[in-house]
N, CA, C and O atoms as a MOPAC input file, in Angstrom:
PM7 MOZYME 1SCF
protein

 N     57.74400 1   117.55400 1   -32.86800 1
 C     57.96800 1   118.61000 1   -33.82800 1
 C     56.75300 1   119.53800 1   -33.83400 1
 O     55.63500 1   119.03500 1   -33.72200 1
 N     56.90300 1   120.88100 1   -33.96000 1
 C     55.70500 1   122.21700 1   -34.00500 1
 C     54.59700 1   121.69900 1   -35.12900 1
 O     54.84400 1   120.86700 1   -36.00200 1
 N     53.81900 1   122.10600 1   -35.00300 1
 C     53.05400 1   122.32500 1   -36.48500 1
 C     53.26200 1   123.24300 1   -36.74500 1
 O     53.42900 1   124.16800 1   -35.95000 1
 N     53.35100 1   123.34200 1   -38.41500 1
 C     53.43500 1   124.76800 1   -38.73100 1
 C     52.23100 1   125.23800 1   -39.01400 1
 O     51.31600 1   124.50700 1   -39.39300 1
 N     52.11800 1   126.58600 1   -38.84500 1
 C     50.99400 1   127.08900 1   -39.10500 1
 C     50.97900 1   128.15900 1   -39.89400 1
 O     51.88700 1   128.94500 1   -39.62500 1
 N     49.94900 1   128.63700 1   -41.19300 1
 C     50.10600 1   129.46200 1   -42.37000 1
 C     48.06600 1   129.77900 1   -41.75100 1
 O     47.33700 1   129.26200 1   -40.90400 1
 N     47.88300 1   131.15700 1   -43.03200 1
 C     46.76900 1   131.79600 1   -42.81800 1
 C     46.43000 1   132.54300 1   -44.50500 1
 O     47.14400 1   133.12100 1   -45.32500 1
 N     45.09400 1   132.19500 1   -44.46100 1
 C     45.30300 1   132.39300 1   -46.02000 1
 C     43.51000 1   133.01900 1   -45.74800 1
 O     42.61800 1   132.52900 1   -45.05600 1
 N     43.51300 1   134.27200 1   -46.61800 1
 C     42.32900 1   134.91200 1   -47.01100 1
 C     41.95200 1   135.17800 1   -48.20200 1
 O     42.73000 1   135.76700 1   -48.95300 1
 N     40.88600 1   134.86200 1   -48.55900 1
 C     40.33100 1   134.71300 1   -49.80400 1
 C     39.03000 1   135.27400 1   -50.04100 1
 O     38.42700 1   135.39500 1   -51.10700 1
 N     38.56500 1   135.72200 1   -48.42200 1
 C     37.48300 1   136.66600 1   -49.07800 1
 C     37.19900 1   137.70300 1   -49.96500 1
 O     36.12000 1   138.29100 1   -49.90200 1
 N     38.31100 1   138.07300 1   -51.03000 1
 C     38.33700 1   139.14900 1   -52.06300 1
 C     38.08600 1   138.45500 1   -53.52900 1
 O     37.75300 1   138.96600 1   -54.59800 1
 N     38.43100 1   136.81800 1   -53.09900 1
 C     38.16700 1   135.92400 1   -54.03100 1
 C     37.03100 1   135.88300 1   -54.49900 1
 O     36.21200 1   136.58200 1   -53.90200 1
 N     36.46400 1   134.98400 1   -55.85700 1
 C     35.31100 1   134.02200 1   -56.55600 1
 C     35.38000 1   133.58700 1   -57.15300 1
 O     35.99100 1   133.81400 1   -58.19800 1
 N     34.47900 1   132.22300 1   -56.68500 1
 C     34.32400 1   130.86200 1   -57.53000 1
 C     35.04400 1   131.50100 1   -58.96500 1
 O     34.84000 1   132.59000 1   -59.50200 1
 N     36.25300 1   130.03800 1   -59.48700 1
 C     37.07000 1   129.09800 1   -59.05800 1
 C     37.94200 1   129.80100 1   -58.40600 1
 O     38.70600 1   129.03300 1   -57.82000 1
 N     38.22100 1   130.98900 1   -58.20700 1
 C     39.83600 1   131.46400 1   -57.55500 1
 C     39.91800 1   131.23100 1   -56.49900 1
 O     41.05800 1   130.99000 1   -56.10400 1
 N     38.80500 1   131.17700 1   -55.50500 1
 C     38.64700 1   130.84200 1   -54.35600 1
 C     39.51400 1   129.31500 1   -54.12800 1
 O     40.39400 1   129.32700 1   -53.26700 1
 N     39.34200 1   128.42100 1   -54.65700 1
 C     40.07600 1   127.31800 1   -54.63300 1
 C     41.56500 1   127.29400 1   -55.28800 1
 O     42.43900 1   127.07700 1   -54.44800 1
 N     41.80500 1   127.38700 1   -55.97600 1
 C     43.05300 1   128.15200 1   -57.09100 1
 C     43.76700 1   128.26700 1   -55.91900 1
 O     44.48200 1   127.35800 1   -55.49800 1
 N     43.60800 1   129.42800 1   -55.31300 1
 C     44.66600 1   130.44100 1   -54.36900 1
 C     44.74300 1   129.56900 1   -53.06600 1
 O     45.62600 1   129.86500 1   -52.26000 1
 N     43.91800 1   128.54300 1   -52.78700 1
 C     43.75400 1   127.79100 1   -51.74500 1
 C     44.37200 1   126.78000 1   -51.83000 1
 O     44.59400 1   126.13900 1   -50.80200 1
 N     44.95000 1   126.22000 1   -53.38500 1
 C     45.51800 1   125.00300 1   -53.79000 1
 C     47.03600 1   125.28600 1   -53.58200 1
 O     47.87200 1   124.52200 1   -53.10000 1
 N     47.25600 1   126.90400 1   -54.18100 1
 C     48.39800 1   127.59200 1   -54.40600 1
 C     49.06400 1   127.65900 1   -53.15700 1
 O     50.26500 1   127.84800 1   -53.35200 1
 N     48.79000 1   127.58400 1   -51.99800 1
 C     48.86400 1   127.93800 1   -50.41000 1
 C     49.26200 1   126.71200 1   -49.78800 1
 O     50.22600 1   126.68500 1   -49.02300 1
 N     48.54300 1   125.62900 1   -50.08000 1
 C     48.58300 1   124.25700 1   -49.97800 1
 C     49.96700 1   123.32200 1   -50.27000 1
 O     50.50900 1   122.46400 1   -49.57300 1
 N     50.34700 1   123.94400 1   -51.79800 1
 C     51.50800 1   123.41900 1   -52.22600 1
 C     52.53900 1   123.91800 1   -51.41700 1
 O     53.47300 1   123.12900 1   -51.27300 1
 N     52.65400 1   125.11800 1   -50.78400 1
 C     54.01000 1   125.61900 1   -50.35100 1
 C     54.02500 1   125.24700 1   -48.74700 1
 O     54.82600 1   125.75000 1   -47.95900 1
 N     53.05600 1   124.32800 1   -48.40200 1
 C     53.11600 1   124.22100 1   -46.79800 1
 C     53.84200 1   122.66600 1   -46.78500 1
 O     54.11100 1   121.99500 1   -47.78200 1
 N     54.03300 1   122.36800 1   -45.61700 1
 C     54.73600 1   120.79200 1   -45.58800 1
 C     53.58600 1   120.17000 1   -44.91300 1
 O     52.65600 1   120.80400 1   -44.41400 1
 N     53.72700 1   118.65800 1   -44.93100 1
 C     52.64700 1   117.37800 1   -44.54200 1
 C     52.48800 1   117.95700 1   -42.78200 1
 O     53.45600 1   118.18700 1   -42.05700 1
 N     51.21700 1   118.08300 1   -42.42900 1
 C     50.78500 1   118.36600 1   -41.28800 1
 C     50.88700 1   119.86900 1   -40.88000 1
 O     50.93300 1   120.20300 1   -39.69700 1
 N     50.91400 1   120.60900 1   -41.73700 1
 C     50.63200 1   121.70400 1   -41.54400 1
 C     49.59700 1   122.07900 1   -41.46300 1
 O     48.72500 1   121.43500 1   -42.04600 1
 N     49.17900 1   123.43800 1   -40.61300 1
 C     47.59500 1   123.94200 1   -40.29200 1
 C     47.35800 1   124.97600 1   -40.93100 1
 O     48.25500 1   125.80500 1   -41.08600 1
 N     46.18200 1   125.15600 1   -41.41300 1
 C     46.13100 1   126.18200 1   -42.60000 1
 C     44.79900 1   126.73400 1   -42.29000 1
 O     43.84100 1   125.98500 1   -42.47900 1
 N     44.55300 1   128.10000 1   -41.77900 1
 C     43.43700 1   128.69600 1   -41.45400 1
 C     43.20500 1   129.69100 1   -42.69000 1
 O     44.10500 1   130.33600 1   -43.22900 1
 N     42.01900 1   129.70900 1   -43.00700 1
 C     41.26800 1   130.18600 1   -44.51300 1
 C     40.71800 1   130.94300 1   -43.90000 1
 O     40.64900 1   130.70000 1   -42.69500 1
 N     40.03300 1   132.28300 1   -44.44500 1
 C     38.95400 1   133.34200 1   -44.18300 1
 C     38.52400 1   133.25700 1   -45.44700 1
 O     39.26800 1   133.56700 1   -46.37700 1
 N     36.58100 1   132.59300 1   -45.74400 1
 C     36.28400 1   133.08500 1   -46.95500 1
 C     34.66400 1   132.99500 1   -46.52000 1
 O     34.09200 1   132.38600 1   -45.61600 1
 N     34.17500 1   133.92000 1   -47.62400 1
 C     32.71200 1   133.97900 1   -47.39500 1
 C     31.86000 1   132.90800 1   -47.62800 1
 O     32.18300 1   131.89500 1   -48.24800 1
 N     30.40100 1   133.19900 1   -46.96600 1
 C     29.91600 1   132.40000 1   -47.25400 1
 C     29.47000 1   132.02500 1   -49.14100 1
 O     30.15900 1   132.41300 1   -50.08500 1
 N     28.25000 1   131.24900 1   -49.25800 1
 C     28.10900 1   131.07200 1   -50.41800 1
 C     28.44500 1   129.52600 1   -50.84800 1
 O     28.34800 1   128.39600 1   -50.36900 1
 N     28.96400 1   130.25900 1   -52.21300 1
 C     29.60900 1   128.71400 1   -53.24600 1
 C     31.03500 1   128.92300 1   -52.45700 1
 O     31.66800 1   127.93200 1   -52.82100 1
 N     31.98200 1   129.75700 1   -51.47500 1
 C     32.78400 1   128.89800 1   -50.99400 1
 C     33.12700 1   128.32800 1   -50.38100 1
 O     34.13500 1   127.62400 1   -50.34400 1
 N     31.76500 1   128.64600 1   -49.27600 1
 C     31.95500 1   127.74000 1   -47.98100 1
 C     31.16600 1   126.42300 1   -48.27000 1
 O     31.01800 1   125.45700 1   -47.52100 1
 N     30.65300 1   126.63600 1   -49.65600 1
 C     30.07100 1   125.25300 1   -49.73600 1
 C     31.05600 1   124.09300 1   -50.40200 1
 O     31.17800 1   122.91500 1   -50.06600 1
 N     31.59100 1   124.69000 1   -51.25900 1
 C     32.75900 1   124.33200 1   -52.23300 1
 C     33.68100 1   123.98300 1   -51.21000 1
 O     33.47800 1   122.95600 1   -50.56300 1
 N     35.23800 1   125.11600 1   -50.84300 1
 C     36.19800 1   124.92700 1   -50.39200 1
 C     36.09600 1   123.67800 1   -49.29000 1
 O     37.14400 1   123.03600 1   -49.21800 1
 N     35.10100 1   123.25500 1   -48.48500 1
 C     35.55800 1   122.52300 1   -47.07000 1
 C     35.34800 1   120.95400 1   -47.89000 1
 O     35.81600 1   119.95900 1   -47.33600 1
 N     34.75000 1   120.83800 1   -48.99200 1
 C     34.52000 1   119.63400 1   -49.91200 1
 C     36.07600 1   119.12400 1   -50.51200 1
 O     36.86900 1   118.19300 1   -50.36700 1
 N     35.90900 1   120.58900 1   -51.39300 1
 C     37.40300 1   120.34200 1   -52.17800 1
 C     38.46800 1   119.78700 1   -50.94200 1
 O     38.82100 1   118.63900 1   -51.21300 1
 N     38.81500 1   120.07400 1   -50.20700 1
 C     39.63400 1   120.41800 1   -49.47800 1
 C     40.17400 1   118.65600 1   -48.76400 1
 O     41.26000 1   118.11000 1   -48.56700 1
 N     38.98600 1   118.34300 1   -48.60300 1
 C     38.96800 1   117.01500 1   -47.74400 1
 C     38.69900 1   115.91600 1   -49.01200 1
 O     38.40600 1   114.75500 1   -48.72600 1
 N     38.82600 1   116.39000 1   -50.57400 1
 C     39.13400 1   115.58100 1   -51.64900 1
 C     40.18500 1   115.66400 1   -51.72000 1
 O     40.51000 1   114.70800 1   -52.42500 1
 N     41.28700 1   116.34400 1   -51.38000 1
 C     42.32300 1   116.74300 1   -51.65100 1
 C     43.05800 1   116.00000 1   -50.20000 1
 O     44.26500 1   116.24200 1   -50.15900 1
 N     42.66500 1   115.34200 1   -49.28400 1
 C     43.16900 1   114.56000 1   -48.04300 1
 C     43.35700 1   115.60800 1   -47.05000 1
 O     43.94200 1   115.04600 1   -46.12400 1
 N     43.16500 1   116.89300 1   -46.72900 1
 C     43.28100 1   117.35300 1   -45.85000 1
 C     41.95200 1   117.35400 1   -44.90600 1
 O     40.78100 1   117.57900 1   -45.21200 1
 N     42.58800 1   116.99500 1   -43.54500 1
 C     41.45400 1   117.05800 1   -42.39800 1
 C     41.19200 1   118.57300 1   -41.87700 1
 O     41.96200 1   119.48300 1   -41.57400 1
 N     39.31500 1   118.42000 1   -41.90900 1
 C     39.02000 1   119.74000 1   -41.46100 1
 C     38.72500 1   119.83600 1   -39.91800 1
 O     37.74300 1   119.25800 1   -39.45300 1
 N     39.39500 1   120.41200 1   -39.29600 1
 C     39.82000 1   120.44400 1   -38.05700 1
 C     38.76000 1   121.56900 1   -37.48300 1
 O     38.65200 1   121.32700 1   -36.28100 1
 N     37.81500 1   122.85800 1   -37.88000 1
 C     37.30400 1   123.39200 1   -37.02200 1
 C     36.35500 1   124.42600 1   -38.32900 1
 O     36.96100 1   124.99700 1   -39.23500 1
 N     34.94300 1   124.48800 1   -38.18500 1
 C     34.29500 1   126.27600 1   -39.24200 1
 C     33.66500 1   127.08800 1   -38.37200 1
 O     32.73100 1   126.65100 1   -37.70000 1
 N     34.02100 1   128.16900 1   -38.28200 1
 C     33.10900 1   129.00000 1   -37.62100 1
 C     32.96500 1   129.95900 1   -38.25200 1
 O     33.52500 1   130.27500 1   -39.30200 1
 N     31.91100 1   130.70200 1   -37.43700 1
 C     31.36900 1   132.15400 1   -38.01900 1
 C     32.36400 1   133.03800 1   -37.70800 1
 O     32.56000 1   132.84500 1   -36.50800 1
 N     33.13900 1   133.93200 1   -38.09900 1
 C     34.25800 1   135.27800 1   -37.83400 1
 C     33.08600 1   136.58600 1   -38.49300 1
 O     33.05500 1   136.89600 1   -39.68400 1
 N     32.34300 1   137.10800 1   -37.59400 1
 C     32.16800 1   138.20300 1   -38.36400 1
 C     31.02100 1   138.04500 1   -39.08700 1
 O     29.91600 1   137.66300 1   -38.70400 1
 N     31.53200 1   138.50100 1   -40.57800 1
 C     30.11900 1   138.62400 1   -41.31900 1
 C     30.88200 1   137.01300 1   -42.42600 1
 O     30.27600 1   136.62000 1   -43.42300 1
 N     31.85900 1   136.52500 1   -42.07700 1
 C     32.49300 1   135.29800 1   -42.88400 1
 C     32.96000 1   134.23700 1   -41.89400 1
 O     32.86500 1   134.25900 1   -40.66600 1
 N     33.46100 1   133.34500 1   -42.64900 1
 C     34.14000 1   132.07100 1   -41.76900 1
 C     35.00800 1   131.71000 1   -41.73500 1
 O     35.70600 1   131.97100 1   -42.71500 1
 N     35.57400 1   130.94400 1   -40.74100 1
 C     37.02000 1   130.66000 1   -40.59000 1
 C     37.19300 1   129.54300 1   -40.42100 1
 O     36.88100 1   129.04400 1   -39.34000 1
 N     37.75300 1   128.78100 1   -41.44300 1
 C     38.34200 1   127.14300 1   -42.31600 1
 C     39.63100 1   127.05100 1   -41.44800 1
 O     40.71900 1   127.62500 1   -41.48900 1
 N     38.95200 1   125.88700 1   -40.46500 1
 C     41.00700 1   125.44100 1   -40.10800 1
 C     40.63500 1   124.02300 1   -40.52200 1
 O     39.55600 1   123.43500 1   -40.43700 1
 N     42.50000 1   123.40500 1   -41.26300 1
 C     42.47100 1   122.30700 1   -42.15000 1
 C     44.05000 1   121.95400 1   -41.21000 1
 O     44.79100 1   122.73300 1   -40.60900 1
 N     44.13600 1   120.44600 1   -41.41100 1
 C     45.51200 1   119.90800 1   -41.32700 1
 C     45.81800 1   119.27200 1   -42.72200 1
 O     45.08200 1   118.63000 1   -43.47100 1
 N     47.10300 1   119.63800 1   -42.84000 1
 C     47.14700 1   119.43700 1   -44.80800 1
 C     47.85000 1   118.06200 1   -44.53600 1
 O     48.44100 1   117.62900 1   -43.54700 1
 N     47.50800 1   117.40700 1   -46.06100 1
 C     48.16400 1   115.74900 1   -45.93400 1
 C     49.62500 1   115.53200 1   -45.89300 1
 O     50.07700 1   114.39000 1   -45.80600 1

């Protein structure tokens, strides 16, 4: 079966919405879905890749994009 794959940006976000809109994204995907984030650095790249893997999703890849980063997750 495919993975599905979704894309979610949040660099317009801040601390808590940053997570909020990331949770919100989360709920509407199915088990093993891949979910690539764009958010800045800071409290959310310190935050989100924590939350994220409390929440059972595996973080699969962070890099630098630019002047921000790019969060790929496999959701539980």
């Amino acid at each position: 079966m495919p993975v599905s794959e979704a894309y979610l940006d949040i660099t317009d976000e801040v601390c808590p919405m940053t997570f909020v809109r990331v949770k919100l994204k989360l709920e509407t995907l199915a088990a093993g879905s891949r979910l690539t984030i764009r958010l800045n650095g800071g409290e959310p790249l310190a935050n989100i890749p924590r939350s994220l893997q409390e929440e059972g999703c595996q973080i699969e890849s962070l890099t630098a994009d630019e002047q921000v980063y790019r969060l790929v997750v496999t959701c539980p």
